[in-house]
C-alpha positions in Angstrom: 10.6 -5.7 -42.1 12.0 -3.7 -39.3 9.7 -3.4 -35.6 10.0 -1.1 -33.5 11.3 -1.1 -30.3 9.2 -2.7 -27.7 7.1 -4.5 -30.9 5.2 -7.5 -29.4 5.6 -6.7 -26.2 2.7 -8.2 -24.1 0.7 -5.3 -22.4 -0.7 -6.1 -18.9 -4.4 -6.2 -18.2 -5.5 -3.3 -16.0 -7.3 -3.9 -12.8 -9.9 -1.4 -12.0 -11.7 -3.3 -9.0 -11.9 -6.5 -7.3 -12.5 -9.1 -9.4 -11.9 -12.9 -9.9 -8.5 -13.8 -12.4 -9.3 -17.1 -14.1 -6.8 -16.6 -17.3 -3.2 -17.0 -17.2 -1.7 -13.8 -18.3 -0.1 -10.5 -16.4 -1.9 -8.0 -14.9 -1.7 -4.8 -13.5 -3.2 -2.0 -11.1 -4.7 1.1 -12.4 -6.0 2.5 -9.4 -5.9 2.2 -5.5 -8.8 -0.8 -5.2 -10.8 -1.1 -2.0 -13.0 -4.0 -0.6 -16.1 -3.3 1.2 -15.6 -7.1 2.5 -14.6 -10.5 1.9 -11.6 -11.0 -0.6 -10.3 -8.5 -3.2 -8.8 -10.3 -5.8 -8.8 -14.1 -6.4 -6.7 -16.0 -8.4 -8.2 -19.1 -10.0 -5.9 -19.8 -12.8 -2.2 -20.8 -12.8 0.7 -18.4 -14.5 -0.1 -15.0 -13.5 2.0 -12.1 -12.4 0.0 -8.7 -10.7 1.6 -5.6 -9.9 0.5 -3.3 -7.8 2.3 -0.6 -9.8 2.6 1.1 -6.0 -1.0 1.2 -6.0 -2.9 0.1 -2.7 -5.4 -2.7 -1.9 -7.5 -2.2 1.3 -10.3 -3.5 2.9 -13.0 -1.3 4.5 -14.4 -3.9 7.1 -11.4 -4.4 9.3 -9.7 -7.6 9.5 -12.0 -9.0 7.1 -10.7 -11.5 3.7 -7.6 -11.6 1.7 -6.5 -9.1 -0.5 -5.0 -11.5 -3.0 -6.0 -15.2 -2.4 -4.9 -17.8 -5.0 -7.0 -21.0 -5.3 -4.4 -22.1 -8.6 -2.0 -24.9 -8.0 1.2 -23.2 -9.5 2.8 -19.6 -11.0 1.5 -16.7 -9.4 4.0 -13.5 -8.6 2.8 -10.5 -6.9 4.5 -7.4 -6.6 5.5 -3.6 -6.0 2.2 -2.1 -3.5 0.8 -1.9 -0.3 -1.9 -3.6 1.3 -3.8 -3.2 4.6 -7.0 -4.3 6.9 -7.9 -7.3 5.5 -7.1 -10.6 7.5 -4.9 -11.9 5.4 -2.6 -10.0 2.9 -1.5 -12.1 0.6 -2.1 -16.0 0.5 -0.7 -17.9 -2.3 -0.4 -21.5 -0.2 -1.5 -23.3 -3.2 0.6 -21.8 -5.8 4.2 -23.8 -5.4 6.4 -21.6 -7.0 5.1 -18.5 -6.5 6.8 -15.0 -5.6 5.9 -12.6 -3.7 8.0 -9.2 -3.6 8.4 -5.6 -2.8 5.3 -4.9 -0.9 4.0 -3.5 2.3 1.9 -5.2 4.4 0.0 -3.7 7.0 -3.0 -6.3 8.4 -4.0 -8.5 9.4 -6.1 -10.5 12.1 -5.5 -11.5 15.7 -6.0 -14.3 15.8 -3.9 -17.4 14.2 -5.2 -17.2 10.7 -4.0 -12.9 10.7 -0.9 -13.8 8.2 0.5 -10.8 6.4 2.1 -13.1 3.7 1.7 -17.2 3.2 3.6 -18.4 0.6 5.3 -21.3 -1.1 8.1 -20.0 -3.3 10.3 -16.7 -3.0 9.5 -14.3 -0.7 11.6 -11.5 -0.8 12.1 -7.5 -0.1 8.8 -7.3 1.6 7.6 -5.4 4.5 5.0 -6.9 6.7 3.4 -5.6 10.4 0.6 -8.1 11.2 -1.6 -8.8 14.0 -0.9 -12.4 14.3 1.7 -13.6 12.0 3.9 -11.6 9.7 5.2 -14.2 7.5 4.5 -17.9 6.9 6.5 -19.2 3.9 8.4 -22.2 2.5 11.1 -21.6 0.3 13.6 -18.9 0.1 12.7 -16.3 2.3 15.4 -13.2 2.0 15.6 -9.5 2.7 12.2 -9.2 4.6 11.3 -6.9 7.5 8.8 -8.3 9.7 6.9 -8.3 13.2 3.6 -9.9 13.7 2.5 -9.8 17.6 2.7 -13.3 18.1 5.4 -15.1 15.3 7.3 -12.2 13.0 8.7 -15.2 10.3 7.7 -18.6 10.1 9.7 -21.2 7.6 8.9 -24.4 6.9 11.2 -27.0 6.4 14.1 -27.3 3.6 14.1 -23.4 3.0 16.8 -20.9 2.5 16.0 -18.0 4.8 18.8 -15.0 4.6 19.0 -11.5 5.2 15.6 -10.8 7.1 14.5 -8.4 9.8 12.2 -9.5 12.9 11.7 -7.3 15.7 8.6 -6.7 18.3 6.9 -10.3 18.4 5.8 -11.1 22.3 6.3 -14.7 21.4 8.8 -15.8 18.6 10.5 -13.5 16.0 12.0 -15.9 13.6 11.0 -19.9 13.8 12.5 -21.7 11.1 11.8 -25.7 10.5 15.0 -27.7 10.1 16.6 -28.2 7.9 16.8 -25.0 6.6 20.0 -22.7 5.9 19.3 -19.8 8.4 22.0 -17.1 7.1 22.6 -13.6 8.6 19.3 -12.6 9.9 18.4 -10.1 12.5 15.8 -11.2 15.0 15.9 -9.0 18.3 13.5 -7.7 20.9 11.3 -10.7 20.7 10.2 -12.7 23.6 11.9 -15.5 21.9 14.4 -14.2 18.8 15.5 -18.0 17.2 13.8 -20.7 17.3 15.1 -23.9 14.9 13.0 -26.6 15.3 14.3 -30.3 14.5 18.2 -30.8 13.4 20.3 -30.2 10.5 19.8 -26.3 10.5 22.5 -24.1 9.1 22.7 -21.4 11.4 25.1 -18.7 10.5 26.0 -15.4 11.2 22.5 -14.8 12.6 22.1 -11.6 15.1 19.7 -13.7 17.6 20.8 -12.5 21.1 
């Protein structure tokens, strides 16, 4: 028996609205979605991918929920969209492992829980302008471009954070927790471009004046 090319391929399941996700499995935008409040879509179960497909997500009640807020413990990757007005973009905190990549982030609060993107995992190719924060991650963090009025990038501690692009924070552009290896990253016209806290950081090549 011969198949066909692309024969038992997995097709994702299209997203028309918010909703909860509660089954492993892929997914994927069909449309722009839009969140009159609270949170758009939330992730309960572990092992699933979304992608935007270069759709948006957006929140009509400004500064208001997460546009994609996993309560899972492991395996969630989002990708490839925009997102903007909610309070937090994406927050996958409880999801070790996760990834979070090529998408544009434009949120989020003023205050200290505005986050464009928390994660735990990779975090990569992203572009994120936030009230408060821009990025909070742990893990490898590489090839981001961020500002978030108060802290562009935040790392925690044991991360590999190379390649990224913070600019326009009044208090701290990049603020990595050591030790991390801190590798040919741009951080200028912040009130404070660098900061590593502890010891044992890597710092390297980093444009930090």
């Amino acid at each position: 028996m011969m198949l066909a090319p692309g024969a038992g391929a997995r097709v994702p399941t299209k997203i028309k609205a918010c909703q909860t996700i509660d089954r492993p499995g892929s997914y994927e935008l069909a449309n722009n979605l839009s969140a009159a409040t609270g949170d758009c879509l939330v992730i309960t179960a572990d092992f699933v991918t979304i992608d935007l497909a270069g759709f948006s997500i957006s929140s009509r009640a400004l500064f208001n929920g997460t546009a994609i807020l996993a309560t899972s413990s492991q395996g969630i990757a989002v990708r490839n969209g925009s997102i903007s007005g909610f309070e937090v973009g994406v927050d996958l905190r409880t999801a070790a492992g996760s990834i979070v990549e090529g998408l544009r982030v434009s949120c989020c609060g003023p205050d200290f829980n505005g986050i464009g993107i928390f994660a735990h995992g990779v975090v990569t190719g992203n572009t994120v302008s936030s009230g408060f924060g821009g990025i909070a991650a742990t893990g490898t963090v590489t090839g981001n471009y961020a500002t978030g009025r108060k802290v562009g990038i935040s790392v925690g501690k044991g991360s590999t954070v190379i390649g990224n692009t913070v600019t326009d924070s009044i208090r701290f552009g990049l603020m990595v927790e050591c030790p991390s290896d801190v590798i040919n990253n741009r951080s200028t016209g912040n009130a404070f471009n660098l900061l590593l806290n502890g010891k044992g950081c890597n710092n390297t090549n980093n444009v930090a004046p």
